[in-house]
C-alpha positions, 0 to 999 in steps of 0.5 A: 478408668481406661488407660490406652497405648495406640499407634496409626495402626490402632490400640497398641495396649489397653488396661482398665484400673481397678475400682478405688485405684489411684493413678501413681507413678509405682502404679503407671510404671507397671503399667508401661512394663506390661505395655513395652513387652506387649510392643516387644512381641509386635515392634521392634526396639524403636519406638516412642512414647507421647505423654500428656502432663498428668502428675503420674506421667511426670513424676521422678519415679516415672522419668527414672523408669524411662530412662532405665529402658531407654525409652523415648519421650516425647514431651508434650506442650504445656498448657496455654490458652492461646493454643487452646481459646480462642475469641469468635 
């Protein structure tokens, strides 16, 4: 599995998880630790994060971690069959 941080630029951080490796909130926050001192060096403190619902992404361990850094989310909609089927 890939894991991948990009902006309007291009990719802003990218991780390939270890074989057998599950994706859990402990494993995605080291995750997001290297990925907001890779932006560090290239942004400054204002910046925002977009995450789909995954449970990794969503999990308290995860939120906790956010807010701890003062880390912006932006929330992604649910999923819904309108947005996503439509009849042709």
């Amino acid at each position: 599995m890939f894991i991948c941080f990009f902006d309007i630029e291009g990719i802003m951080h990218k991780e390939f998880v270890p074989p057998g490796q599950t994706v859990n909130g402990k494993f995605y926050c080291n995750i997001l630790r290297r990925l907001r001192e890779n932006i560090r060096r290239k942004l400054s403190d204002s910046w925002t994060v977009h995450h789909e619902n995954a449970p990794a992404h969503t999990s308290l361990f995860v939120q906790q971690f956010l807010a701890s850094m003062n880390m912006t989310v932006i929330p992604h909609p649910p999923y819904s069959l309108d947005l996503s089927f439509h009849k042709i």
